[in-house]
Structure formats: structure tokens, C-alpha cells
C-alpha positions in Angstrom: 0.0 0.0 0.0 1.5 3.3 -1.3 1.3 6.1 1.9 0.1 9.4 0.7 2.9 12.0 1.2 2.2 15.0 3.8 2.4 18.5 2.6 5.5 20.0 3.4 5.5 22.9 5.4 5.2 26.5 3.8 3.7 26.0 0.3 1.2 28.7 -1.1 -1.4 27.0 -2.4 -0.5 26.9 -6.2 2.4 25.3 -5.1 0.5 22.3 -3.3 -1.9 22.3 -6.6 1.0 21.8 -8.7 2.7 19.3 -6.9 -0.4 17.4 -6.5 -0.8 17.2 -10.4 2.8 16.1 -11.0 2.0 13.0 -8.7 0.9 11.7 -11.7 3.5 12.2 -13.7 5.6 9.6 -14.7 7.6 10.2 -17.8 8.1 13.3 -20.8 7.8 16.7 -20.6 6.0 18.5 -17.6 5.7 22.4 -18.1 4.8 25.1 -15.0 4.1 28.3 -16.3 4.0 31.1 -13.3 3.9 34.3 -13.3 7.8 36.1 -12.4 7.9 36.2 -8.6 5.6 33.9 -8.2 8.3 31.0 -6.6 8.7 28.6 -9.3 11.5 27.3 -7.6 10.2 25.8 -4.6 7.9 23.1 -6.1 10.6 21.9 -8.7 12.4 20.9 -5.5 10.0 19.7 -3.6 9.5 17.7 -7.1 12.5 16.3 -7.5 13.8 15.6 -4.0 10.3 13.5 -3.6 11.6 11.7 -6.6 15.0 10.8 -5.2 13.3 9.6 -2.1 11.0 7.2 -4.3 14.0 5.7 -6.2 12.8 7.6 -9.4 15.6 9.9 -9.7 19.0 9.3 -9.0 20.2 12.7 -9.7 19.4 16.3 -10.0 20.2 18.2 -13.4 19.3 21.8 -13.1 20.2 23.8 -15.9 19.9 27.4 -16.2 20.9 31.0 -18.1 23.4 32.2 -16.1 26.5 31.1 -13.2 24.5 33.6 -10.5 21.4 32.0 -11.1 23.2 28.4 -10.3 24.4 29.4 -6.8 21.1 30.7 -5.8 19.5 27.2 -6.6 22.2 26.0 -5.2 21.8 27.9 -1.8 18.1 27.3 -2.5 18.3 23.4 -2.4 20.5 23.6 0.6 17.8 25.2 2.7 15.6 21.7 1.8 18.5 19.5 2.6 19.6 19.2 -1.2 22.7 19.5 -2.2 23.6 20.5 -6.2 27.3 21.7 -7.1 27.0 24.7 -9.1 28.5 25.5 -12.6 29.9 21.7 -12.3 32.3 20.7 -15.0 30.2 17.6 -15.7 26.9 15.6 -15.0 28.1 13.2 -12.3 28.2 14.8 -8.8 30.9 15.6 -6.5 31.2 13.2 -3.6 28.5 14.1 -1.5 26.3 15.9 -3.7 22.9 15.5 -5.1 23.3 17.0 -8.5 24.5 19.8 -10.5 23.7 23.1 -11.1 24.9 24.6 -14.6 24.2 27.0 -16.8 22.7 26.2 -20.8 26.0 27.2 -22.4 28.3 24.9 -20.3 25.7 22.3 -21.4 26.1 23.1 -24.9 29.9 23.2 -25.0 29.7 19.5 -23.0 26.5 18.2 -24.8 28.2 14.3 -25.7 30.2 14.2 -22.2 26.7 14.8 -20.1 24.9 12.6 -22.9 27.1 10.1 -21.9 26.6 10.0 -17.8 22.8 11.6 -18.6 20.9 8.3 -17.1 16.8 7.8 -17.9 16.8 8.4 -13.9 18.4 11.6 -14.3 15.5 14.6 -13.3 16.2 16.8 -15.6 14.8 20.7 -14.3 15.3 23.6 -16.9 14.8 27.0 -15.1 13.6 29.7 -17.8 12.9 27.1 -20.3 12.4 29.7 -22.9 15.8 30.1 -23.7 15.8 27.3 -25.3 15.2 27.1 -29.0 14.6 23.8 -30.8 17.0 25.0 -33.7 19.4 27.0 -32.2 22.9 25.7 -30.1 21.3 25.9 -26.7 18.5 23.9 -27.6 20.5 21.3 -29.5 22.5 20.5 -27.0 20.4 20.8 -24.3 18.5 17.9 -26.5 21.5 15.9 -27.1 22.7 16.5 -23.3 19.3 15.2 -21.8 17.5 13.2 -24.0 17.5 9.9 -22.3 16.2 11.3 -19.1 12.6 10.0 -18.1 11.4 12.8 -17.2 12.2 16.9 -18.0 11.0 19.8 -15.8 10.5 23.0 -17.4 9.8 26.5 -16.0 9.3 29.5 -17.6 7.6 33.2 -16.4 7.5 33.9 -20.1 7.0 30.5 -22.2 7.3 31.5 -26.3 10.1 32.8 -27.6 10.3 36.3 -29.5 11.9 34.6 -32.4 9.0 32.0 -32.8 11.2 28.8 -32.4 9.9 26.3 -30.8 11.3 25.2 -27.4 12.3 21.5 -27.2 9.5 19.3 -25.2 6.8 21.6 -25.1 3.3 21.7 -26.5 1.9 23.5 -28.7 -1.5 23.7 -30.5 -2.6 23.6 -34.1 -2.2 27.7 -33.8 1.5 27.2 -32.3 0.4 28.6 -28.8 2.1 27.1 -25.7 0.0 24.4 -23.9 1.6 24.3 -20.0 0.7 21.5 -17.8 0.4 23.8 -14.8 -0.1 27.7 -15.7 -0.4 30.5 -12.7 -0.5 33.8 -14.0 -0.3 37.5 -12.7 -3.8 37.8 -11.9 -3.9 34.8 -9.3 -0.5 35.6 -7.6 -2.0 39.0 -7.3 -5.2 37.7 -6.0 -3.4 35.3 -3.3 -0.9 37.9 -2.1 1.9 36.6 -4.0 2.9 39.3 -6.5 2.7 43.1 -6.1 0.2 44.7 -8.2 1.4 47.2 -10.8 0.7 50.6 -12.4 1.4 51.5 -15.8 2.3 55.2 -16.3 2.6 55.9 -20.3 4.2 59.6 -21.3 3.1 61.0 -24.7 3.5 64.0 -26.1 4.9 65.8 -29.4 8.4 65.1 -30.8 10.0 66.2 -33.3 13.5 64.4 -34.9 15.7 65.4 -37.9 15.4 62.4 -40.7 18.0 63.2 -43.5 17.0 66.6 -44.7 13.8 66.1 -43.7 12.0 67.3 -40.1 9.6 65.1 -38.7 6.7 65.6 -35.7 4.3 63.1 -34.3 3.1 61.7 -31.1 2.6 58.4 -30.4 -1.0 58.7 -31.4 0.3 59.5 -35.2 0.5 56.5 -37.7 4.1 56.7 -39.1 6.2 54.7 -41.0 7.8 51.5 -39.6 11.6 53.3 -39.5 9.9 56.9 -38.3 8.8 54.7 -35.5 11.9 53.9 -34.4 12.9 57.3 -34.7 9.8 58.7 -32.6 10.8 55.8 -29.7 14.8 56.6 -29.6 13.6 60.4 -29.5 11.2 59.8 -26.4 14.0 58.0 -24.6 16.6 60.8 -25.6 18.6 62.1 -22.6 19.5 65.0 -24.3 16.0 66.4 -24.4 14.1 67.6 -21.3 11.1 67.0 -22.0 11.4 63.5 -23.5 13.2 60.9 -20.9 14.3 63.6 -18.4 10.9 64.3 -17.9 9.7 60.8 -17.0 12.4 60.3 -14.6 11.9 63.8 -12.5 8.6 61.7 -12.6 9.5 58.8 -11.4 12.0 60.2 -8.7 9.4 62.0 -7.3 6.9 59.1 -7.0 9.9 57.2 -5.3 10.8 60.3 -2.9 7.5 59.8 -1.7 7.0 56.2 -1.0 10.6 56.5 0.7 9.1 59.4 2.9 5.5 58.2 3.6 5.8 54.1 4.1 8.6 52.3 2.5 12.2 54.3 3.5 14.3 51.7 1.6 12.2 51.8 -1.6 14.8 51.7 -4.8 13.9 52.5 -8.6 15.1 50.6 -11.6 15.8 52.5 -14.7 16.1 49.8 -18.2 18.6 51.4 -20.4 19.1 50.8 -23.9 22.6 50.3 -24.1 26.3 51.3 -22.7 26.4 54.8 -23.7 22.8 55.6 -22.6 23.4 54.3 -19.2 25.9 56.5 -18.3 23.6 59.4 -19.8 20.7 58.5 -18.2 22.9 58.0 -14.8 24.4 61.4 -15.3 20.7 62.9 -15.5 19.4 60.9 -12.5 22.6 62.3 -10.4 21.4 66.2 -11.6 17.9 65.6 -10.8 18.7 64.2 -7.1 22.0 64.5 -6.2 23.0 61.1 -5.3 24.7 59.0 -8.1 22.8 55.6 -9.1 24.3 52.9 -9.3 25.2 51.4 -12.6 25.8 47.8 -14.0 25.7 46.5 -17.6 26.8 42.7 -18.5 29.5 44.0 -19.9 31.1 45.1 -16.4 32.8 41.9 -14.2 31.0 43.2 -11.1 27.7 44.0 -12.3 26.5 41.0 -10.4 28.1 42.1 -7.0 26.6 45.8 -7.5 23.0 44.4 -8.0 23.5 41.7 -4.5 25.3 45.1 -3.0 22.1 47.3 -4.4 19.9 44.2 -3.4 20.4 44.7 0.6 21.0 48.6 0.7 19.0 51.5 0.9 20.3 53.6 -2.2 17.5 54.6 -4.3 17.9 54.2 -8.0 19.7 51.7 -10.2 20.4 51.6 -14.1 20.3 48.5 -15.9 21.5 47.3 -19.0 20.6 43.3 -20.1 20.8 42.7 -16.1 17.6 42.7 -15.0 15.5 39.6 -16.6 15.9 36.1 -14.9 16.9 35.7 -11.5 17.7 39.3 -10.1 15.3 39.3 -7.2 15.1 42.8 -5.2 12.2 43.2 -3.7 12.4 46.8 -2.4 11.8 47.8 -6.3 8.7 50.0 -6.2 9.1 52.6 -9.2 11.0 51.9 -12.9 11.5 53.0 -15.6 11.3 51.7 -19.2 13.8 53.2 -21.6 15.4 50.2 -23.0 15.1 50.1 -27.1 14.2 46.2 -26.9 10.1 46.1 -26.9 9.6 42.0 -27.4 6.9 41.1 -25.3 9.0 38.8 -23.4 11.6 41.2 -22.8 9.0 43.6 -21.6 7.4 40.8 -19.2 10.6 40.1 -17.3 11.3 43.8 -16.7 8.0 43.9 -15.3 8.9 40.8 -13.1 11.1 43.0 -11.5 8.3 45.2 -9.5 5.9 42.3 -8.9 8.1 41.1 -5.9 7.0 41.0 -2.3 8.4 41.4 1.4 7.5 39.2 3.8 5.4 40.7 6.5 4.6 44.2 4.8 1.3 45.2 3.3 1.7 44.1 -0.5 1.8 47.7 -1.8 1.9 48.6 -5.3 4.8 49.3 -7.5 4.8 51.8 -10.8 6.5 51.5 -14.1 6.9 54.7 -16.2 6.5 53.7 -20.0 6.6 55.5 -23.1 3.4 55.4 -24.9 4.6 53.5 -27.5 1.6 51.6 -29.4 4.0 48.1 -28.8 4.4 48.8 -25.1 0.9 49.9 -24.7 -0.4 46.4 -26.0 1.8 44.3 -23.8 1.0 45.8 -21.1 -2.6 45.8 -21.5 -2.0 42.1 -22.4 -0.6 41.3 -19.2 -4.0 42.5 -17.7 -5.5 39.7 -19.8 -4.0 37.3 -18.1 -1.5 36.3 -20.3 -4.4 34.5 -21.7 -2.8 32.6 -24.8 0.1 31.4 -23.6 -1.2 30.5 -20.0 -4.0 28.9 -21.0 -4.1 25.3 -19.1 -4.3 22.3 -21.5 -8.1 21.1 -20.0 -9.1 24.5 -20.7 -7.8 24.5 -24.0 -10.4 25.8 -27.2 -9.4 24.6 -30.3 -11.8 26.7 -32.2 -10.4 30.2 -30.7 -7.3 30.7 -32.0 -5.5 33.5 -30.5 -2.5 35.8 -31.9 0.8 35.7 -30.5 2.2 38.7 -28.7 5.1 38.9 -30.2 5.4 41.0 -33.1 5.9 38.5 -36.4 9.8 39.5 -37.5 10.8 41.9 -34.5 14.6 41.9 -33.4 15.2 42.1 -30.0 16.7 45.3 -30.4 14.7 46.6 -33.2 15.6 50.5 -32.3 19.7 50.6 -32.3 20.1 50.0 -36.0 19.0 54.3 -36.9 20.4 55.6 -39.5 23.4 58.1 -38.4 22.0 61.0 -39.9 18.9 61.0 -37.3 18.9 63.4 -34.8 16.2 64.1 -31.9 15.2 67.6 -31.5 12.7 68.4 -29.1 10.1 66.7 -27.5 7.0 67.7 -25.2 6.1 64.6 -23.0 3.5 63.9 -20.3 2.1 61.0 -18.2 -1.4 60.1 -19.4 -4.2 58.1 -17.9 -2.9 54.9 -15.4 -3.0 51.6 -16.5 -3.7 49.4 -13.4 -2.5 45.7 -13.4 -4.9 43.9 -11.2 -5.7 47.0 -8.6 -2.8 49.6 -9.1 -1.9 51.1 -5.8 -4.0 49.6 -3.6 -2.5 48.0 -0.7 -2.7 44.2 0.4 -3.3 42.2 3.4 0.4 41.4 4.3 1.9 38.1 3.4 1.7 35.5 6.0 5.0 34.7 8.1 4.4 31.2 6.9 5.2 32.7 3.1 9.2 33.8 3.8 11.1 34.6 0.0 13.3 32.0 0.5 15.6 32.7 -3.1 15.8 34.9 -5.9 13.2 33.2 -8.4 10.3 33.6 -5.3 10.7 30.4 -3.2 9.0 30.3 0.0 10.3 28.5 3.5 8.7 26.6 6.2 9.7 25.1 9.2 13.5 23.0 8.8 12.5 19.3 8.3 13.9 17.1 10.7 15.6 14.1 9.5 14.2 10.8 10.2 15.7 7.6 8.7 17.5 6.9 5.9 17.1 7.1 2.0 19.0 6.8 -0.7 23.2 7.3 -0.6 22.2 7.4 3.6 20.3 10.6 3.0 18.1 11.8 5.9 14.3 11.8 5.0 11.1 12.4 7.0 9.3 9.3 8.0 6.0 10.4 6.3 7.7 10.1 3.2 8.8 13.1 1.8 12.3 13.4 1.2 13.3 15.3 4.2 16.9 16.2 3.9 18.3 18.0 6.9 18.4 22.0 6.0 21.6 23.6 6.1 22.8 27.1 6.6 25.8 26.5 4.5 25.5 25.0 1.3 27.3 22.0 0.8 29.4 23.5 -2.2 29.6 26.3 -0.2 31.3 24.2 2.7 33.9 22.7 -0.2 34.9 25.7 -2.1 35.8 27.5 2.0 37.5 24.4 2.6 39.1 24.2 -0.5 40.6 27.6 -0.2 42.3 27.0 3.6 43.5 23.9 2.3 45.1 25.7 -1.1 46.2 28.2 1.8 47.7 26.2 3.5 49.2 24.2 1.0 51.6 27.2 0.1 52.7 27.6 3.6 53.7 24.0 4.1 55.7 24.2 0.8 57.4 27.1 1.7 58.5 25.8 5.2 59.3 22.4 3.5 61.1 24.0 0.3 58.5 21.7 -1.9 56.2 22.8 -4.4 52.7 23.0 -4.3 52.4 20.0 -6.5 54.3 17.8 -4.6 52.4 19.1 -1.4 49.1 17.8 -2.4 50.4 14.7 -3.7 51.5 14.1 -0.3 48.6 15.1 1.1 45.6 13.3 -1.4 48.1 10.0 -0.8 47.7 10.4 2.9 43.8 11.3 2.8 43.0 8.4 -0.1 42.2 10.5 -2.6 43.2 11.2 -6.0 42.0 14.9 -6.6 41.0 17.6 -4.7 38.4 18.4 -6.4 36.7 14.9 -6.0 37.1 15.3 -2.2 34.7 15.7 0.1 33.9 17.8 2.9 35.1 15.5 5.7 38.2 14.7 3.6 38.9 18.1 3.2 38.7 19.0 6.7 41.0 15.4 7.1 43.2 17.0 5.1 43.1 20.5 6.5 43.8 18.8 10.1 47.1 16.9 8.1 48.4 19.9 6.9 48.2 22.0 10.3 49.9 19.7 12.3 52.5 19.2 9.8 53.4 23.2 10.1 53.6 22.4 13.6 56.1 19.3 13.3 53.7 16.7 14.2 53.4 14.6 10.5 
């Protein structure tokens, strides 16, 4: 007789739902498709530890865009008693480990090595699922990598792609929309106090740009030509002109000043730049209009990730962005941004506004504004988030084959459809406003707070309950709770956390013990792997580091 397994601590109640309907799953594809903020995360965990508990997984495989988002899964499994090596070399685990953590491109450089210890038992979990296209080199290899698994997770805030290609393993229907096996979308995390609502505020207005020899005016009301378009959108998101972008951030700086003086102190502002150059311009206005300098990161900067944790846990107000703020990048003090990036694709435009739906545990779930441009492409997506995201959240049962639905995205856009101007364009004035609110789900109003029993628990939305105490043994000698569910004693400190602290005392080390013993570092850790019973450090784990640590010491001090 199968025992049904309890609910584990914490879960909002999608999450339960969800976890319920992939009791039944036993093989293929399984697609959630939630809302940004909405904590993806902690049912794919739940998911797959279950699974290892049951014998149907031997191993975790989470794959995902970037190295920052492995370590916060990483440091998000811990906290359930799982333990995945981040940005791992290969497929196997380290000693000790549970699985890996890496990101799509490290798959696709090592597609035939993690093909080749991939197992059918592997579960296979692909966090932001839409970056994968069924034709291009993540998706290939992400395919060749993971194709004998059993079973493949997928999660995605945004599930299409702008480019139209299909993503490997999902549905669609005869109209090419996506067909999720679990959908949650803004309107029901808003409606259970998961997500902040959100408040559109469009600026219109006359501009006017130079176009070759000829002098162009229009408002975004005005039908012009496909490349005027671009023209009239680069125009309202010129620094250089006070009453196009200047104007909407003395705007939005004020709305901020305000929450920051009335109810939220450590309320910060996000400003979506279109590139390098416009960052810096836009940062050099913000710093005129209030004083302080923002803070700045692009992808191209080394540190941009330690700025946004250092932004993350401060009280600074604004930040500019540039291709830094989609997947992943989890503040939830953001209350006010501004859109003045030249991408418009409406998945590009959903994740920046994934970045204001964020909550904080035990506060009244207060809105959050985003400044737009009127744009007509803006408008739409945003007034298509209000509906629910309704084609490409659409659960399966609820499916209607004779309404076929368009597709957000616009048919040929390029991701950065306004960079390419032609160099003789030149803004040259521009006379901007705010017009009427668009309200996502309520606008402003405030919300009953979030209950204790709801604590963000990572970046992607996760939610905590009570540590689960180990009882018994599963598989490798695990700990699990004796109702079923794979309990795995919660740590503070990841486990790869753990090795990489250990590994650096012991490297430390290392280099002092060569230096009093005139040997090289090479020789040292021959010495010391022979004396531990290992061949590589790197294959070590934590209690044979420490063993090792312990050699090393009391061989400075003349006792080995």
C-alpha cells in the first residue's frame, strides 16, 4: 500500500496544486508556467527531491541562463536538505552531492560528455525554459545532453520565444500557442498575495527628430512609417531632451521620494537602459535631478553581479540597468521603474515587469509603478498582461481549439529593433507627459500582508517553512522524514559552499607547508591526497577536506 505523502511545510497554495498534479506524472515533458515572482523554484524541488526519495531519480540536473542563477538554486536546495554543485564541470556529482547546477551554455559546450553520464533516472529541471530554441545551439545541445532522461521539468515566467522557435519538449496547438501543464498567472498571484500589483504610467507628447533633410513631428498617437517609429521611440528616450526621458524620470523620482518618505524608506527605482552609452547618460541625469549617483551595471562590467546583490540589501535609491535585470535578479524593495530600453519584445518587456511584482514578507503588499513610453508596442503588452496572459497560460483542460489567439510577439521583431537608426537621425525636441494609469490587477491599492508562513526564500520567489527534521535513511544514507517526503536535513551552509571554503584553507595552507618544507605545491598535495586516499582535490569531500586541513596543520607544527 502506497502512503500518501504530507504537505510540506510553507507552500502557497498553487504550489500544493501543482505538486499534486505532478504525482501523476511519470515520464516526458512537464511544463509550469508562473507568473515572475511567483516562486517557481520551490515546487521543482520539492518535485525532485520526492523523486529521489521514491528511487525515481537518481540525480538532479538543473540547468539554467546564467552562473548567478546556479548558486542561488544551489543555496536554494540547501535550505531543503539538497545538495547540487554549481556550474559543475560535468553531470556526475561531486562526492556528496545530489546533483548539478549549470548553466545552458556549459551544457552546450559539453553536450556528448553529459549525454554520456545523462541516465533515464536523471531529473532533468530547466529553469527559464524559454531560452531554449529547438534550432538553435542551446537547444540542441540541451536535447543531445538530456534526451535519455525519463522525465524533463520546465519552468518559464514567459513560455514563447520572440523569435517564434519552438522550445524542445513543449506543446503547442494547431495555432502554435504554448500548452503548459500547470499555468499560474499574474492575476492569481496577485489575487493570493503573492505578486505586487502594478501601475502602468505611459508619457506621450509631441516630438519632433531630424530624418536626413527632412524634419519630422508626431506623437505616439500618429501613424508613421515602420523606420519613423523607431525614430519617434529613440527620440522619447533621448537624454538630451528635457522633455522626452528627463521628464519621466523627475517623474518617477518624485513618486519614489514619496513612497521612501510616507511608508517604504528603503524603496529603490530601476531604470532599463538601452545600451552602454545611454546608461551612463541616463545616470548622469538621475545624479542632476537628485543629487545622489545611481548605481550602474551592464553585462558587460565583471562586477555587475556584485553591485545588484550590493544594491539588493541597501537603501540607495535608483539603479540603471543594461541586459541585467530579466531572470533571477530578485530585489524586492523595487517600487518605481522606468522603461527606456530600445528592446520592446513582449518577453523582454514581461521580465522587466517581473522585477516590481516582488514582495516582502510581513509588509502590506503595496503597489509598485513603471513609467513607459506610450509607444503603441508597449501599450499592447502591457494591457495584455491584464488579460491574463491569456494565450500562452492557457491550461491544457481548458484548451479551445476553435479560438485561435494571436501571438504577442510582433511577427519579425529583433530584439533590439531600435539601435540600428540611421546616423543622420537626430532628436530635436520633445514635449512629454504622463497620461491616464493603467492598473495591473488593482494599481496602488494596498494588500493584506503576506503570512510569516510565506518567507522569499531565493531569488526566483521560493517560499520557506519550518527546517525538516531528519528521520531515517534514503538513498546514498540521506536523511528523510518518516511520512515520506524526502526530508533532507536543511543547512545554513551549502554543501558547495562548505567545499569551495575548505578548499581555499587547504590551497592556503598548501603554500605555507611548501614554503616551510622548500617543496612545491604540487608535490604538497600529492603528499597530502596520498595520505587522505584521494586522488583529486576536487573529488574530495567535505570531511576529507577538513582530514586533510587537520594533516596539513599539524605538519606546520612538526607533528606529521
Amino acid at each position: 500500500m502506497t502512503t500518501a505523502l504530507p504537505t510540506p511545510p510553507g507552500l502557497r497554495v498553487w504550489q500544493q496544486e501543482v505538486l499534486e498534479k505532478m504525482s501523476a506524472w511519470d515520464r516526458g515533458v512537464f511544463l509550469i508556467a508562473a507568473a515572475p515572482g511567483a516562486g517557481k523554484t520551490r515546487p521543482a524541488l520539492e518535485q525532485a527531491v520526492r523523486m529521489l526519495y521514491a528511487r525515481q531519480a537518481d540525480r538532479i540536473a538543473l540547468i539554467c541562463p546564467t552562473a548567478p542563477l546556479t548558486r542561488q538554486w544551489a543555496e536554494a536546495a540547501a535550505r531543503l536538505g539538497v545538495h547540487l554543485a554549481p556550474d559543475a564541470p560535468e553531470l556526475t556529482p561531486p562526492a556528496g552531492f545530489h546533483g548539478v547546477a549549470v548553466t545552458y551554455a556549459r551544457v552546450a559546450m559539453s553536450a556528448e560528455r553529459f549525454a554520456s553520464q545523462c541516465t533515464e533516472s536523471t531529473i532533468v529541471i530547466a529553469d527559464e525554459a524559454h531560452h531554449l530554441g529547438e534550432e538553435l545551439a542551446w537547444g540542441k545541445g540541451f536535447d543531445l545532453a538530456f534526451r535519455k532522461a525519463r522525465r524533463w521539468l520546465l519552468l518559464s515566467g514567459t513560455p514563447f520565444r520572440s523569435d517564434a522557435s519552438a522550445i524542445p519538449g513543449v506543446e503547442y496547438d494547431s495555432d502554435g500557442v504554448t500548452q503548459p501543464d500547470y499555468a499560474y498567472g499574474y492575476a492569481d498571484a496577485v489575487r493570493d498575495g503573492v505578486c505586487r500589483p502594478v501601475s502602468f504610467i505611459p508619457f506621450d507628447g509631441t516630438m519632433s527628430w531630424q530624418s536626413g533633410d527632412e524634419t519630422v513631428e508626431a506623437s505616439f498617437a500618429d501613424a508613421v512609417s515602420s523606420d519613423q517609429r523607431a525614430r519617434r521611440y529613440r527620440t522619447a528616450i533621448s537624454t538630451d531632451l528635457e522633455g522626452a526621458l528627463p521628464k519621466i524620470l523627475r517623474e518617477a523620482d518624485q513618486r519614489l521620494a514619496r513612497l521612501r518618505a510616507d511608508s517604504h524608506p528603503e524603496a529603490g527605482g530601476l531604470v532599463v537602459a538601452a545600451d552602454g552609452d545611454h546608461a551612463r547618460k541616463v545616470a548622469a541625469t538621475l545624479h542632476r535631478i537628485t543629487g545622489t549617483p545611481p548605481v550602474v551595471v551592464m553585462h558587460t562590467d565583471q562586477a555587475a553581479h556584485r553591485k545588484l546583490e550590493a544594491f539588493t540589501h541597501s537603501t540607495d535609491p535608483w539603479i540603471v540597468a543594461v541586459n541585467m535585470v530579466s531572470e533571477g535578479v530578485d530585489i524586492p524593495r523595487l517600487r518605481v521603474g522606468v522603461y527606456a530600453t530600445a528592446s520592446k519584445t513582449a518577453m523582454i518587456f514581461r521580465q522587466i515587469v517581473g522585477r516590481f511584482v516582488r514582495t516582502i514578507p510581513n509588509r502590506p503588499i503595496e503597489g509598485s509603478w513603471l513609467y513607459i513610453p506610450a509607444e503603441p508596442t508597449l501599450r499592447a503588452h502591457a494591457g495584455e498582461i491584464a488579460k491574463e496572459l491569456v494565450p500562452f497560460l492557457r491550461r491544457k483542460e481548458d484548451a479551445d481549439p476553435d479560438a485561435p489567439e494571436q501571438l504577442l510577439d510582433e511577427p519579425g521583431e529583433k530584439p533590439e529593433d531600435e539601435l540600428g537608426l540611421v546616423a543622420e537621425f537626430k532628436a530635436l525636441n520633445a514635449d512629454m507627459a504622463p497620461e491616464a494609469q493603467l492598473d495591473l490587477f488593482g494599481g496602488s491599492t494596498p494588500l493584506k500582508p503576506q503570512s510569516p508562513a510565506l518567507t522569499t526564500g531565493m531569488s526566483t520567489g521560493t517560499t520557506t517553512g519550518a527546517p525538516i527534521q531528519p528521520v531515517g535513511a534514503g538513498p546514498g544514507g540521506h536523511a528523510f522524514d518518516a511520512g515520506g517526503v524526502a526530508g533532507f536535513a536543511a543547512t545554513e551552509v551549502p554543501l558547495w559552499q562548505q567545499r569551495q571554503r575548505l578548499r581555499e584553507t587547504r590551497h592556503r595552507l598548501v603554500g605555507e607547508l611548501g614554503r616551510t618544507r622548500r617543496a612545491t605545491q604540487r608535490e604538497v598535495n600529492a603528499w597530502v591526497n596520498k595520505q587522505i586516499g584521494i586522488s583529486r582535490v576536487q573529488d574530495a569531500t567535505v570531511e576529507q577536506l577538513e582530514s586533510s586541513i587537520d594533516l596539513i596543520e599539524r605538519a606546520l607544527m612538526g607533528k606529521a
